[in-house]
Structure formats: C-alpha cells, structure tokens
C-alpha positions as CSV (number, residue, x, y, z in Angstrom):
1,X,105.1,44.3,92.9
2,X,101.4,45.4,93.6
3,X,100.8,49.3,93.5
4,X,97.8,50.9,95.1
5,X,96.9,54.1,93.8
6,X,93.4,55.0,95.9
7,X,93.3,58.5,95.2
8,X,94.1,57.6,91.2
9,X,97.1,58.5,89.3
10,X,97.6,59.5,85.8
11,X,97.7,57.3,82.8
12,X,101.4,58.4,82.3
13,X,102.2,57.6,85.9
14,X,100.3,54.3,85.2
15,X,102.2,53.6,81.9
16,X,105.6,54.3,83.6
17,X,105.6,52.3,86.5
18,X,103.3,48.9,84.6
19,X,106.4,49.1,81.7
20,X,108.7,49.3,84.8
21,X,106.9,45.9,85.7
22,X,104.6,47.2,88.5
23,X,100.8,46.2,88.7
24,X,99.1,49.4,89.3
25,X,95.0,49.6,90.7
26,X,93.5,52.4,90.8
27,X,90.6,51.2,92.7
28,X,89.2,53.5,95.3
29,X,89.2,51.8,98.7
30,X,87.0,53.1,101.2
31,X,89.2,53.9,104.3
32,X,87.7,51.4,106.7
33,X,88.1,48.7,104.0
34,X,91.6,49.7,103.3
35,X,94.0,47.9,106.1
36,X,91.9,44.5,105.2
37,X,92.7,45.1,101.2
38,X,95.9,46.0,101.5
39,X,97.1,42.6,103.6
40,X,95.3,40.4,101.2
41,X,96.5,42.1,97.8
42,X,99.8,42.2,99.2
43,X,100.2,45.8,98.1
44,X,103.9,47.3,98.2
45,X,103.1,50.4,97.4
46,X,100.4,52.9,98.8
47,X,99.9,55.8,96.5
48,X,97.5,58.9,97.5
49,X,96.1,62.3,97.4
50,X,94.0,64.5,100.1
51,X,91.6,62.2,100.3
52,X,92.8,58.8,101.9
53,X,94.0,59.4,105.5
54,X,97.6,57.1,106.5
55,X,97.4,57.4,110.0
56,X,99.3,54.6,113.0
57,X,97.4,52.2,112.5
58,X,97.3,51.5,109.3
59,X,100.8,51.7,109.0
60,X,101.6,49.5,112.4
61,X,98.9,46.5,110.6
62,X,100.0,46.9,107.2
63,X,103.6,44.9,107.0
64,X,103.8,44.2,102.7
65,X,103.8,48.4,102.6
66,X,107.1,49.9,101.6
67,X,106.5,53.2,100.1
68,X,103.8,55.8,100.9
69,X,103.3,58.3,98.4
70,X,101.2,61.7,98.1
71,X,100.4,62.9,94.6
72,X,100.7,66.5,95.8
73,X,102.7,69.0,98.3
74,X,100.9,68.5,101.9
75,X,101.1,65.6,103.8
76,X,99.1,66.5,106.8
77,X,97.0,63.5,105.8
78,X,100.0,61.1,106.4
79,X,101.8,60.3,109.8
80,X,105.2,61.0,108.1
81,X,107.7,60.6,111.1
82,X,106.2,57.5,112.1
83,X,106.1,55.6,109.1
84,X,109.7,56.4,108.1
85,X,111.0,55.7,112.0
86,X,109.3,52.3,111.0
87,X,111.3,51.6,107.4
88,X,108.8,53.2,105.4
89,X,109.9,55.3,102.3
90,X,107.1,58.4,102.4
91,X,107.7,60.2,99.0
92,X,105.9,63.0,97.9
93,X,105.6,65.6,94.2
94,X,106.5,69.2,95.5
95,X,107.2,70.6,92.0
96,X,104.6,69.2,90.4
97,X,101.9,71.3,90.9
98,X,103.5,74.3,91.8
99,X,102.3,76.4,88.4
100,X,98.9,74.6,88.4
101,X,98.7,76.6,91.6
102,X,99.9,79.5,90.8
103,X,97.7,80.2,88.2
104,X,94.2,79.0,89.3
105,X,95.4,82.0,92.2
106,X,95.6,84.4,89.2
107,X,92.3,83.2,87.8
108,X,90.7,84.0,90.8
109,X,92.6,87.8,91.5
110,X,91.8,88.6,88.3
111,X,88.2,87.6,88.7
112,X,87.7,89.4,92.2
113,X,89.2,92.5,90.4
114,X,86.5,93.2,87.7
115,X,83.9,90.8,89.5
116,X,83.9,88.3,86.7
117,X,83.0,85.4,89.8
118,X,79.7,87.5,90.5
119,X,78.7,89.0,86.8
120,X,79.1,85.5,85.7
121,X,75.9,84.6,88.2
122,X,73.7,87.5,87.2
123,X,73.9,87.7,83.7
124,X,72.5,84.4,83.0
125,X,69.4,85.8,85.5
126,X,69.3,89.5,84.3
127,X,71.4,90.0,81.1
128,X,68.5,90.7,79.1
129,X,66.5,92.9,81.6
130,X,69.0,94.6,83.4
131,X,71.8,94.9,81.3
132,X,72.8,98.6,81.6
133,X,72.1,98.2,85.5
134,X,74.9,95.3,85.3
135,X,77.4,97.4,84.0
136,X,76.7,99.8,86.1
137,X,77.7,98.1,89.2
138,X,80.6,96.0,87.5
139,X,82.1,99.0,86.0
140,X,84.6,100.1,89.1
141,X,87.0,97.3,88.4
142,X,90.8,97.3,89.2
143,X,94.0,96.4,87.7
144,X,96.8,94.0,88.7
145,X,99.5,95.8,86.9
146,X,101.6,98.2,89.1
147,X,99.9,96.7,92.2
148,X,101.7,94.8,95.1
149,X,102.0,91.2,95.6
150,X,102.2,90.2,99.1
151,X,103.2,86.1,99.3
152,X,103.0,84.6,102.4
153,X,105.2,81.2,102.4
154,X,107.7,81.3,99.3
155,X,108.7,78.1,99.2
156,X,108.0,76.3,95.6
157,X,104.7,77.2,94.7
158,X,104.9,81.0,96.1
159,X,108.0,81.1,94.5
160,X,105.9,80.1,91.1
161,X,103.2,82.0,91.7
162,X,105.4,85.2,92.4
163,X,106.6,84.5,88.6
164,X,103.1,84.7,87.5
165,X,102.8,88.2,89.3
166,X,106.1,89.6,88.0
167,X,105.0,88.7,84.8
168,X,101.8,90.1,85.1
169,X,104.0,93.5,85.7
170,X,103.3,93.2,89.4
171,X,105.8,94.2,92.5
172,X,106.2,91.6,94.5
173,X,106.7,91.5,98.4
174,X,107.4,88.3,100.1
175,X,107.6,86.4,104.1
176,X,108.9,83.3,104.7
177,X,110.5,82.6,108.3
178,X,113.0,80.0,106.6
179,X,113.9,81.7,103.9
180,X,116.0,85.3,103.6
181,X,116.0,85.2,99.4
182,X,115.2,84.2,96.1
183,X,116.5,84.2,92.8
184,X,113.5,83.8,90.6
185,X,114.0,83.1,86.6
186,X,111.2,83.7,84.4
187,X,111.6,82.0,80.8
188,X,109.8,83.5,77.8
189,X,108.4,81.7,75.2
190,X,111.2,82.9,72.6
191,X,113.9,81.5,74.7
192,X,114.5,84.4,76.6
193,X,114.7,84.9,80.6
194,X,114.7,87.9,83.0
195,X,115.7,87.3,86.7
196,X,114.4,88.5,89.4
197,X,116.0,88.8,93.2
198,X,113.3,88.6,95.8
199,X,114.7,89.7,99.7
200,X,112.1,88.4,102.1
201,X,110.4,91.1,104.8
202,X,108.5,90.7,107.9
203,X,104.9,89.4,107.7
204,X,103.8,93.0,109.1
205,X,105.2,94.7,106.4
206,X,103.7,92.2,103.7
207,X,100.7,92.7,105.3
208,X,100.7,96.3,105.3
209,X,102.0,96.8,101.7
210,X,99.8,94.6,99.9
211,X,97.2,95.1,97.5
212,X,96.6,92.0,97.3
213,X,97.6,88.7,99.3
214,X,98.3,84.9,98.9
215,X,98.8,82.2,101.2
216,X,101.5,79.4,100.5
217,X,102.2,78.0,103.8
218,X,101.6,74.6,105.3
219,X,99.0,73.2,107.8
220,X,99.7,74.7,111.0
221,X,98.4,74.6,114.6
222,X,97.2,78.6,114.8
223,X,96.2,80.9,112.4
224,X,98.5,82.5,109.7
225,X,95.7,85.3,109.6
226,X,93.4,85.9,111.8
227,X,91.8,89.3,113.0
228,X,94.8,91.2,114.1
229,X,96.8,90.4,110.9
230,X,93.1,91.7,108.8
231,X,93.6,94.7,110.7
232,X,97.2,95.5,109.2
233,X,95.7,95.4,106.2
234,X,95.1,97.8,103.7
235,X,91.7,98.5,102.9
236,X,90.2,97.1,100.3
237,X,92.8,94.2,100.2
238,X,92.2,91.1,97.8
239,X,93.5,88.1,99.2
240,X,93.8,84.3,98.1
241,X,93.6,81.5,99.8
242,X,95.0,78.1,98.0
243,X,97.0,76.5,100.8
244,X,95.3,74.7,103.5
245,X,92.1,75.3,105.1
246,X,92.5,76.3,108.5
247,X,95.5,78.8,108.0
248,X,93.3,81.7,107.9
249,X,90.3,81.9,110.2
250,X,87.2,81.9,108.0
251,X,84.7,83.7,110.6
252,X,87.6,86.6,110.9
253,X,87.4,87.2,106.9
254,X,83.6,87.6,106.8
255,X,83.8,90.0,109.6
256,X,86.7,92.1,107.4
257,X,84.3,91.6,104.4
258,X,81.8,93.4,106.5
259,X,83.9,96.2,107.5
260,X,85.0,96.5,104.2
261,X,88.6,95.7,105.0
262,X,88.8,93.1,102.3
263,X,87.3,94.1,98.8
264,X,87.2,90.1,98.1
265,X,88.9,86.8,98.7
266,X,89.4,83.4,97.0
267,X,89.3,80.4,98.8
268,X,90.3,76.8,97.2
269,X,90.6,75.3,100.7
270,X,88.3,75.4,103.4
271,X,88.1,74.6,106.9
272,X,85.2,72.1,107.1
273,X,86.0,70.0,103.8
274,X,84.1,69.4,102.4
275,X,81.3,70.5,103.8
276,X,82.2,74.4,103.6
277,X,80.3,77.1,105.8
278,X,77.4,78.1,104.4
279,X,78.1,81.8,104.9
280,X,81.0,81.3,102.9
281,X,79.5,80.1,99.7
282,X,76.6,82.4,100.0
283,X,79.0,85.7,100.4
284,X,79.3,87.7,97.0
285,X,82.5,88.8,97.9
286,X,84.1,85.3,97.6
287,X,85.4,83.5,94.5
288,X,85.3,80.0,95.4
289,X,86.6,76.6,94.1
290,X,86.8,72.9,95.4
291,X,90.1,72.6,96.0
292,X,91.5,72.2,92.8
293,X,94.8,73.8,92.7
294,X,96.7,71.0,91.5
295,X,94.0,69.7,89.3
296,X,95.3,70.0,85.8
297,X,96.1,68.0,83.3
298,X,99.4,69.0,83.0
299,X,100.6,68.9,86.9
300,X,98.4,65.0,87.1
301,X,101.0,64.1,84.5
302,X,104.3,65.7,86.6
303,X,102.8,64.4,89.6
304,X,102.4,60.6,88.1
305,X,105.6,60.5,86.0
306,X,107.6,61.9,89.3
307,X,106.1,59.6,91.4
308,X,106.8,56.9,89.2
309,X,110.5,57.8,88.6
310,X,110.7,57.9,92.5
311,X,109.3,54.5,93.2
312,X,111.6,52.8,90.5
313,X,114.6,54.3,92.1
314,X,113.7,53.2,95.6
315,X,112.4,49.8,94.6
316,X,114.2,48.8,91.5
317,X,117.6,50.8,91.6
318,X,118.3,50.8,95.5
C-alpha cells in the first residue's frame, strides 16, 4: 500500500508506517502534476500539510485514494465534507502541535515586550557606534508577569498556550463561543501539577481586559478582529497572531499601530501567503515569522507517529 506524503513527514512517521508494511514517498508533487501521479502510483494514501491544496476534483479523479491526511490542526486546504460523503477517511494531528504553538506565541510576546525583534536588527548596524543611544530607547520594556492573557479560541492549542501563560505567572481571560470551561493541568518537571479552572467570558470583555492578546481560532469567513474590536482595546495592547491569516484584518492593525492602540503584534500567518504585505514586514512594531508554529522537531515527530498510528488503524485494523 503506496503512501504519498507531499508536504513530507518525519522520519519516525516514516519508520512507523514502512515497518507497518507501507511504501512511503516523500516526493514533492507539484499540484498540477499531482491527480496524473497519484493514478499511475496507485497511491492509497495522500498525506499533507498547508501547502498541497485537495480540492473536488482531485478527489472526484483520484479513485485508489482512501485516506487524506493533514500533518497539522487546519484543514481549510482540504474539501473535508466532500471527500468523506464520498468514502474517504480525512484524518488530521490536532494535539500534535499544540505546545509547539504555544510557545513560538511566548517567544514572540516576550520579544515585543523588551523589543528583542527590533534591537536584534540594530545592533548588528549600530552596536558599536550607538550603543548608549540603543539602550536608551530599548530601556522602557515590560513584564508578562501579573499581566492579563486574553485567548481568543480555547480549543487545544489556546488551551496549551494558556498553560504557558499561567506558568509564566500570568492571569488568564479566555472566549470561545463553544466552549463555557476548562480544567487546565499544568505538570512540573518534579512530578508535580497545579490545576487551573478557566470560565470563558465574552469576546468584549477579553478584549477589554487584556494586556495582551492571542488568536486560536479557525479560518473563518469575516474578521475575528477588525477595527471595532482594536477599538475595545486597551492601549498599548500586544497581540499575537498564530492562527490563520485572514482572521484579523491586517490593514486595521497598522492603522491601531499608528494610533498607538497596539504597542506591537506577532504575526506567523498572513493574509497573502506567501507573499506578505510589504507594509507589514517593513513595520518596526511587528515580530514576524513564516508560519512556523508547528515547526519543531518535537511536534514533526507527534504529528508523524499520530498520523501513522491512525492510518494503521483505518487500513490495517478496520
């Protein structure tokens, strides 16, 4: 049984599923070559990430397919419904990344706070000439600790990152419209735990509370914020931005930049990927990354060992 893994998978995923008696390639096929390959490799099994797109058609002209799988959370980039209405199992890794996430969030608040993403350009440039002038203007940082948390979306990988924020001595405020609580347990490295009881409030009030902000919701038709939730905001709000590109309108966040309702903002998704906005890359109150949540070595392995134990239960054990 031929498995296609486009997007790549990890050697463990790899080692699981060939011992398992699968043939795993991890060729890259472009997308207008990958109906034709499929068909004549007889592939059972169509594994990807963000980049290659499942859509109708491929799945209408592609009859040897039996599973679809995402390495990842999302699956905007899959026609979901339609496969499965059609026999298709469409699996997908919704734990796996979840921490990854949740920290490369934390690298970046912590970063915004004492402008680590913007003394890290201009030392290289004016460490030796300007030193004193540097510290100068990087010297007004802020802290984490005692601040509030706002998490929008608190399904798995809010949930995780609120963890990383309650560790971090954080309070933590949270808005989900499908969800009224949470019991969160954070494990120590001694063994120990502490757990926590989160009660879910309106998106106004997160909005208003927060210090800063992060977005764990899916792909959606309108804007989770857009001007009139930047205008709830506190001033001098730091927000995050590892979701999806497209739940938080872009052109509105400059403008709050500008009027100094945001301090700073972290974006690892974009709207136009991956071909971001110029202003947005050029904008010293950004910390950005190429959407790279899950990217880790750690989550690749979760995400290629789970999607290995799922495809031997559907295809060998069911």
């Amino acid at each position: 049984m031929k498995v296609l893994a486009n997007d790549g998978i990890s050697q463990s995923g790899i080692d699981a599923l060939e011992a398992a008696g699968f043939d795993v390639n991890t060729t890259t096929v472009a997308q207008e070559q990958l109906i034709n390959y499929i068909n004549e490799n007889n592939i059972i099994v169509l594994l990807v990430r963000s980049a290659t797109i499942v859509r109708k058609d491929l799945i209408d002209a592609c009859s040897s397919l039996k599973i679809i799988g995402r390495g990842g959370v999302g699956m905007d980039n899959i026609d979901v419904q339609y496969a499965r209405d059609k026999g298709l199992k469409v699996i997908n890794t919704p734990a796996a990344s979840s921490h990854s996430v949740a920290e490369l969030v934390f690298g970046h608040l912590y970063s915004i706070a004492r402008f680590l993403h913007n003394s890290n350009r201009d030392m290289p440039l004016e460490g030796d000439t300007n030193f004193k002038g540097l510290k100068k203007a990087y010297a007004k940082g802020t802290e984490l600790k005692g601040k509030t948390l706002g998490v929008l979306g608190f399904g798995r990988i809010g949930q995780a990152t609120a963890k990383v924020a309650l560790g971090a001595g954080m309070k933590v405020i949270a808005f989900d419209p499908f969800l009224e609580t949470a019991d969160l347990k954070l494990d120590f490295f001694d063994g120990q735990s502490v757990n926590f009881n989160i009660k879910t409030i309106s998106k106004e009030e997160v909005l208003k509370q927060s210090d800063f902000l992060t977005l764990h919701v899916p792909a959606q038709k309108e804007y989770v914020i857009d001007e009139a939730e930047f205008n709830m905001m506190k001033d001098g709000v730091i927000l995050a931005n590892a979701a999806r590109g497209g739940v938080l309108n872009e052109v509105a966040l400059v403008q709050a930049i500008e009027k100094g309702k945001v301090a700073g903002a972290a974006l690892d998704v974009f709207e136009k990927e991956p071909k971001p906005e110029l202003q947005l890359l050029m904008n010293n109150a950004l910390s950005l990354t190429p959407h790279i949540g899950a990217a880790t070595n750690e989550a690749q392995d979760r995400i290629g060992t789970e999607l290995a134990t799922q495809i031997k239960s559907i295809l060998l054990n069911g």
